[in-house]
N, CA, C and O atoms as a MOPAC input file, in Angstrom:
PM7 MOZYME 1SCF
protein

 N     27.05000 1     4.55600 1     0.93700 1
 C     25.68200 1     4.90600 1     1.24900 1
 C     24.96400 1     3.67400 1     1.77700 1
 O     24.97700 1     2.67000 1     1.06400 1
 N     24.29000 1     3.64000 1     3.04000 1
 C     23.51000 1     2.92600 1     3.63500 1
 C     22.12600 1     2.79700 1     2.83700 1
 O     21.48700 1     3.70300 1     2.30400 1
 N     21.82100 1     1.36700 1     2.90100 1
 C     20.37300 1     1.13400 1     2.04100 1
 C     19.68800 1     0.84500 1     3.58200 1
 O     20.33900 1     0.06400 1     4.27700 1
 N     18.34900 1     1.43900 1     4.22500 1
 C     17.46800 1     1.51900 1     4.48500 1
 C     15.89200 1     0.91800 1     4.23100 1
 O     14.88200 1     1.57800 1     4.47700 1
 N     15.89000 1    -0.46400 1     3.69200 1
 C     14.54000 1    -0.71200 1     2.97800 1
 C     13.46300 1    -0.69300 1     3.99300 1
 O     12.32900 1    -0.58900 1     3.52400 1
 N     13.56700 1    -0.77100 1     5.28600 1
 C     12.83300 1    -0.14900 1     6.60300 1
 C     11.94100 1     0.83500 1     6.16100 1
 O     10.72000 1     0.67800 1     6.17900 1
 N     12.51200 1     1.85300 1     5.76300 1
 C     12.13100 1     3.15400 1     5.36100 1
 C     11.25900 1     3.12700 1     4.21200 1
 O     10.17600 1     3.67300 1     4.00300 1
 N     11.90200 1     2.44900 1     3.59300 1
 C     11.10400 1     2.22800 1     2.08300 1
 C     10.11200 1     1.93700 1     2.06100 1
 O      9.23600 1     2.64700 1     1.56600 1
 N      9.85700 1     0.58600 1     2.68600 1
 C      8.68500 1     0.18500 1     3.08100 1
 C      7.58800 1     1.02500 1     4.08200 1
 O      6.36300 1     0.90700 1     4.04900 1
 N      8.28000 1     1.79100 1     4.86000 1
 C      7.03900 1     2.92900 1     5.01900 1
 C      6.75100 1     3.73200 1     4.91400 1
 O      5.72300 1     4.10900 1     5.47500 1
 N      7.53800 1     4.58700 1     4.05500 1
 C      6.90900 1     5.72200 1     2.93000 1
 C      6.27800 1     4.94800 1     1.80900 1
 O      5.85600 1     5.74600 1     0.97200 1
 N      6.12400 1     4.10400 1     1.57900 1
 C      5.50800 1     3.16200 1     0.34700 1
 C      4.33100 1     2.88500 1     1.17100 1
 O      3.21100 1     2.98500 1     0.66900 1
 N      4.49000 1     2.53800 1     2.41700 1
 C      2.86500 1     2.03000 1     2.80900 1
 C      1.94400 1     3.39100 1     3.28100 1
 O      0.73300 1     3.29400 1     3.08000 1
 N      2.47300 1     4.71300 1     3.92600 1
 C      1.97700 1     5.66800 1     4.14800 1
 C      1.54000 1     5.95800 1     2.87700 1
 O      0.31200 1     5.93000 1     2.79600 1
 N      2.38800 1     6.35600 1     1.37100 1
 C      1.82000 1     6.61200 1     0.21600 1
 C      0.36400 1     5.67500 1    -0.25900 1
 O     -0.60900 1     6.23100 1    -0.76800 1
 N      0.42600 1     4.14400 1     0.01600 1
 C     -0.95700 1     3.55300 1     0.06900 1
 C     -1.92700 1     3.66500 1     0.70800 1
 O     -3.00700 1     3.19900 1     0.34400 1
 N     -1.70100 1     4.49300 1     2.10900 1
 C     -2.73300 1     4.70200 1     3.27900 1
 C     -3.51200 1     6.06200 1     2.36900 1
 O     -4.59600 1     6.04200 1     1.78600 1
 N     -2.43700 1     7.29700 1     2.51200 1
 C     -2.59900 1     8.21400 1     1.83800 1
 C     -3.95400 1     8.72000 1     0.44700 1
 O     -4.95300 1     9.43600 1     0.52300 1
 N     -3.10800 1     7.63600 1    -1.14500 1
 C     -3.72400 1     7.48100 1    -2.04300 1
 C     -5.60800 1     6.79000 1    -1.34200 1
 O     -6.72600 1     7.08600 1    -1.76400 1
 N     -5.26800 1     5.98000 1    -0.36100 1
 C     -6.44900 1     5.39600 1     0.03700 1
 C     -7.56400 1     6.03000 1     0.69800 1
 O     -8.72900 1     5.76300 1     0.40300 1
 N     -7.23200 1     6.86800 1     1.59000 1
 C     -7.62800 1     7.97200 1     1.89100 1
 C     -8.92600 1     8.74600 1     1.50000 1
 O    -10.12200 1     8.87000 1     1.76100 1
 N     -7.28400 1     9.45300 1     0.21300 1
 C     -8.10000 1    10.53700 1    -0.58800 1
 C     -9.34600 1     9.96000 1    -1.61500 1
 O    -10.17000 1    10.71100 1    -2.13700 1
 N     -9.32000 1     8.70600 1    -1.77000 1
 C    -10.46800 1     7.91800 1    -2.37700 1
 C    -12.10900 1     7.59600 1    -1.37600 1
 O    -13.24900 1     7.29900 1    -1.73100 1
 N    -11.40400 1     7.86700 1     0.09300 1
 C    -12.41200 1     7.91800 1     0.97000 1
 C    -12.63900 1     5.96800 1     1.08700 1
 O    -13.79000 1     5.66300 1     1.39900 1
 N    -12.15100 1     5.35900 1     0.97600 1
 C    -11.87400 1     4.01400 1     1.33500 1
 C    -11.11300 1     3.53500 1     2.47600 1
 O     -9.92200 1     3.74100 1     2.70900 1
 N    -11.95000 1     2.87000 1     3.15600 1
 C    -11.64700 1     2.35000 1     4.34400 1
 C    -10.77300 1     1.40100 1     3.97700 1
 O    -10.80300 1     0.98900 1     2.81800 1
 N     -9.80200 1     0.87100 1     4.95000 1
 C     -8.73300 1    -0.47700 1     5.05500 1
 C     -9.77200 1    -0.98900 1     4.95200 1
 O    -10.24600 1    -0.41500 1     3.97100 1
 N    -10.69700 1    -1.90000 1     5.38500 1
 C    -11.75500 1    -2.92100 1     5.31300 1
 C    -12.01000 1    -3.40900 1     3.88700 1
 O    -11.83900 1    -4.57700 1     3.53900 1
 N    -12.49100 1    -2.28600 1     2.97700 1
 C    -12.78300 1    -2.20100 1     2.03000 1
 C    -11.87200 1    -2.51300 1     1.08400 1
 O    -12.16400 1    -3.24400 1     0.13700 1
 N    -10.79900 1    -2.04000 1     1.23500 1
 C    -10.00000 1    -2.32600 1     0.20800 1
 C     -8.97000 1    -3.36000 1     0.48400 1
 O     -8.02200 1    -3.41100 1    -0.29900 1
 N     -9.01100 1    -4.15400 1     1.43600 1
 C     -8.87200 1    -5.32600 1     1.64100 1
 C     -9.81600 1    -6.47700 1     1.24400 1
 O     -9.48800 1    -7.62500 1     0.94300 1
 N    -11.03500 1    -5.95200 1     1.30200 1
 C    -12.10400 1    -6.78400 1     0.89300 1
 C    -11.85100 1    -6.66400 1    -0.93300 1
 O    -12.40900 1    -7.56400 1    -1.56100 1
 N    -11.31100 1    -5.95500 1    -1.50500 1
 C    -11.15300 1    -5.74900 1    -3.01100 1
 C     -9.75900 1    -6.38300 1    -3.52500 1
 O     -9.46800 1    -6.88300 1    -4.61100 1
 N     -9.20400 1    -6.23400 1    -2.66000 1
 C     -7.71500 1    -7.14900 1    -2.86300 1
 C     -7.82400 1    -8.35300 1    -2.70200 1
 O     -6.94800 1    -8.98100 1    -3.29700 1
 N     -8.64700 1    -9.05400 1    -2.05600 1
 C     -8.80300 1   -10.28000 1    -1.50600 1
 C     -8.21200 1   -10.89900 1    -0.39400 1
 O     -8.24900 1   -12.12100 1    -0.25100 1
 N     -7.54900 1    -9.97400 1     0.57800 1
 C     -6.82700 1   -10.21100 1     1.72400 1
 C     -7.24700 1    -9.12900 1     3.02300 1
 O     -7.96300 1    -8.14000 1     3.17700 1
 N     -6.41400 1    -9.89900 1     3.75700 1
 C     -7.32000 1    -9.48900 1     5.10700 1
 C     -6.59600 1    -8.16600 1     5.72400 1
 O     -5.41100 1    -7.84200 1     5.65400 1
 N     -7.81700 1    -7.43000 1     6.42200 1
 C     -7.43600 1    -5.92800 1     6.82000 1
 C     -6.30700 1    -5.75500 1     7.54900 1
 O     -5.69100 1    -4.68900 1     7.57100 1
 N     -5.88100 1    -7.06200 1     8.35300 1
 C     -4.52300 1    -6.93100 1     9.07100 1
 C     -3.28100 1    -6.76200 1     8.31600 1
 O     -2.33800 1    -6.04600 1     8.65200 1
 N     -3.38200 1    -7.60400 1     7.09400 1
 C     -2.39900 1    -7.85600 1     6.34000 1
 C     -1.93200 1    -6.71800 1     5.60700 1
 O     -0.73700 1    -6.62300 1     5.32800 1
 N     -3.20400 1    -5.38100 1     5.08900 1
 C     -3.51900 1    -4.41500 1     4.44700 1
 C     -2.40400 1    -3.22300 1     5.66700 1
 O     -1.48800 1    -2.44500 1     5.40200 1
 N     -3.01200 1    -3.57600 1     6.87000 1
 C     -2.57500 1    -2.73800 1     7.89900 1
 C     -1.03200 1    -2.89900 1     7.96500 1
 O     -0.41400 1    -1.83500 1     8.00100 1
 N     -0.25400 1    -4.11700 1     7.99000 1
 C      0.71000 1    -4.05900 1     8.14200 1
 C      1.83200 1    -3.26800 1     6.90000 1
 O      2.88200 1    -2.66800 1     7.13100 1
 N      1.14100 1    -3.54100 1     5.51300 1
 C      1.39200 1    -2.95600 1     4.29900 1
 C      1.81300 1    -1.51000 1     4.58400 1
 O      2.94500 1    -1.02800 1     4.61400 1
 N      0.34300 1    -0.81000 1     4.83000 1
 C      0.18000 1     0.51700 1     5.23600 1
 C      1.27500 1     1.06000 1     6.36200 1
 O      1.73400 1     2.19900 1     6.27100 1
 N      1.55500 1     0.39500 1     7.14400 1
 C      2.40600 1     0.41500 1     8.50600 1
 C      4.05800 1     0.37600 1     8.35100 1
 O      4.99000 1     0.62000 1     9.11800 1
 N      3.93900 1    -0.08300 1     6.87900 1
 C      5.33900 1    -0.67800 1     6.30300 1
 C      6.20900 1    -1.53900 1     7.41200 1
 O      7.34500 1    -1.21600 1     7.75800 1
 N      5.54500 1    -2.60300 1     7.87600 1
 C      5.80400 1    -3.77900 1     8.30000 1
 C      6.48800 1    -4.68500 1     7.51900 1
 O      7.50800 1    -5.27400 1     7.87500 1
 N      5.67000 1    -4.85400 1     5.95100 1
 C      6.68800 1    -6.11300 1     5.25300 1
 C      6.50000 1    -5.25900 1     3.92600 1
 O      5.90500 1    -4.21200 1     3.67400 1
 N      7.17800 1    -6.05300 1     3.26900 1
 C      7.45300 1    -5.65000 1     1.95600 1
 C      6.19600 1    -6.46800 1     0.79600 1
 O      6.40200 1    -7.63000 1     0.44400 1
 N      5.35500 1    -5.95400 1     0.46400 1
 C      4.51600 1    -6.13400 1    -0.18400 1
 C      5.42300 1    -6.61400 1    -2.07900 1
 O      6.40700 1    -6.23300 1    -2.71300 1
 N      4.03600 1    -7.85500 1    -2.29600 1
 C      4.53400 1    -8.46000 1    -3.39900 1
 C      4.10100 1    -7.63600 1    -4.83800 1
 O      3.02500 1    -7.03900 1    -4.81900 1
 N      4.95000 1    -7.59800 1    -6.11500 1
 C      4.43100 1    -6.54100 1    -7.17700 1
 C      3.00400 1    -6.67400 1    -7.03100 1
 O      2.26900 1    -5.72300 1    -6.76200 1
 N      2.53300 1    -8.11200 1    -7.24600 1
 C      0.94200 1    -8.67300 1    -7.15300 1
 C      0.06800 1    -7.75900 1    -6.93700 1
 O     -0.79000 1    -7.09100 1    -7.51400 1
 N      0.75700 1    -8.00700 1    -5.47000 1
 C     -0.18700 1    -6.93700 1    -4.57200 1
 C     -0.41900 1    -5.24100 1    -4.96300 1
 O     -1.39900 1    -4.49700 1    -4.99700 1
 N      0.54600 1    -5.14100 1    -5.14000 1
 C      0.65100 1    -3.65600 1    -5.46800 1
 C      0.00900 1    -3.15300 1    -6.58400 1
 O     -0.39100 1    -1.99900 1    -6.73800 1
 N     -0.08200 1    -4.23400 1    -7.48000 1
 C     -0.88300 1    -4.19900 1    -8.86200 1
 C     -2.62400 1    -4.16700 1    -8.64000 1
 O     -3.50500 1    -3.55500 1    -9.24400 1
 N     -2.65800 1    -5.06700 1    -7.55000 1
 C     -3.95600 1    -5.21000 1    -7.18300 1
 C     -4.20400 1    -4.03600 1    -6.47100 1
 O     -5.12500 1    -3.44200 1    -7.03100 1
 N     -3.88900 1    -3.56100 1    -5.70100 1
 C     -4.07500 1    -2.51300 1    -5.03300 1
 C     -4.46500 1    -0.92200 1    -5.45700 1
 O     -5.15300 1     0.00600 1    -5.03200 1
 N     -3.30700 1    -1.32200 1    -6.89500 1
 C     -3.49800 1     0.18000 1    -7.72600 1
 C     -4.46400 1     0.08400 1    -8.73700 1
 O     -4.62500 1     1.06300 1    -9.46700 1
 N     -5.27000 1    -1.13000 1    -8.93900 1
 C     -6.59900 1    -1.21900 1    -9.75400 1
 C     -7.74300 1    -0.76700 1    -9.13700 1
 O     -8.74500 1    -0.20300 1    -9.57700 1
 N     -7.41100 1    -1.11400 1    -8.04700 1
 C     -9.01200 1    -0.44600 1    -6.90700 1
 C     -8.40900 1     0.92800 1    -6.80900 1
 O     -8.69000 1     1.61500 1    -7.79100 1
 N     -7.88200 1     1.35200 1    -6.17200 1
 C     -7.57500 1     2.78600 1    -6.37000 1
 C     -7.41900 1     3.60600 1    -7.63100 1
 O     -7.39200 1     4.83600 1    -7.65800 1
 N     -7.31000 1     2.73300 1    -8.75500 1
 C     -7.35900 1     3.90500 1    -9.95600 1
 C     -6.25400 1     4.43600 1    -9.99000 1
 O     -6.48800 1     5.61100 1   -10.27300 1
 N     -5.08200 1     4.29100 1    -9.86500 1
 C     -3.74500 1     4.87600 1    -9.67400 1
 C     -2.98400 1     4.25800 1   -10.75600 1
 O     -3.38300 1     3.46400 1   -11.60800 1
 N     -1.77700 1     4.77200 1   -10.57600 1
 C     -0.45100 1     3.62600 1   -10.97500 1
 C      0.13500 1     3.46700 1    -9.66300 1
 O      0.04000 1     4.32200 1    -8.78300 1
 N      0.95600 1     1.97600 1    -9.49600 1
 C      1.98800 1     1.61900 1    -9.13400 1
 C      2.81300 1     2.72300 1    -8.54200 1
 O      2.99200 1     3.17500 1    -7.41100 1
 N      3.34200 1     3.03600 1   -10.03100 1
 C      4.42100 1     4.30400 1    -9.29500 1
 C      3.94400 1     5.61900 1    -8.43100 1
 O      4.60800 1     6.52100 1    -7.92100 1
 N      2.83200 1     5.42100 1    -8.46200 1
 C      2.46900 1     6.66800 1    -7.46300 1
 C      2.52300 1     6.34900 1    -6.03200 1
 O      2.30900 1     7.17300 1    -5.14300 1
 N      2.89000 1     4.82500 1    -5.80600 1
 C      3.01700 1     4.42700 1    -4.54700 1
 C      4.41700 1     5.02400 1    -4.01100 1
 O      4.43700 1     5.47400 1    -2.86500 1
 N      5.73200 1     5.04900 1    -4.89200 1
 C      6.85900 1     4.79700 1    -4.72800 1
 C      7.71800 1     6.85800 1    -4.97800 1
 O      8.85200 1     7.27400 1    -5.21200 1
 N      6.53800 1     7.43300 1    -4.77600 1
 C      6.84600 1     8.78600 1    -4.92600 1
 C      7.48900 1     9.67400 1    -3.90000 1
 O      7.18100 1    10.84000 1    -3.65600 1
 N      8.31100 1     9.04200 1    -3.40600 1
 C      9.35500 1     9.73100 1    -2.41500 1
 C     11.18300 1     9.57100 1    -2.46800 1
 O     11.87800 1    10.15900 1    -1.64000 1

């Protein structure tokens, strides 16, 4: 079986666009709450790179989530 983390990374960042969304929060915003910049947020979302737990921790405090609701595919 072929590992794919390509993929991973962007069903993980669509699931953050998503969750972000439905909160009615702009990328801006919740970059401005993470402490990093909207590009960086964008590339996340885009599943460009592989985002650090950190981040993900931070991310799921402003959203009110868990973690694992990022990774639900």
């Amino acid at each position: 079986m072929e590992i794919n983390p390509e993929a991973h990374y962007k069903r993980l960042g669509q699931n953050i666009a998503q969750i972000r969304a439905k909160r009615k929060m702009s990328q801006y915003q919740l970059a401005k709450e993470i402490f990093t910049d909207q590009s960086n947020l964008a590339r996340i979302e885009d599943g460009k790179v592989n985002p650090t737990v950190k981040t993900l921790i931070k991310i799921s405090t402003v959203l009110k989530c868990s973690v694992k609701d990022f990774f639900d595919f």
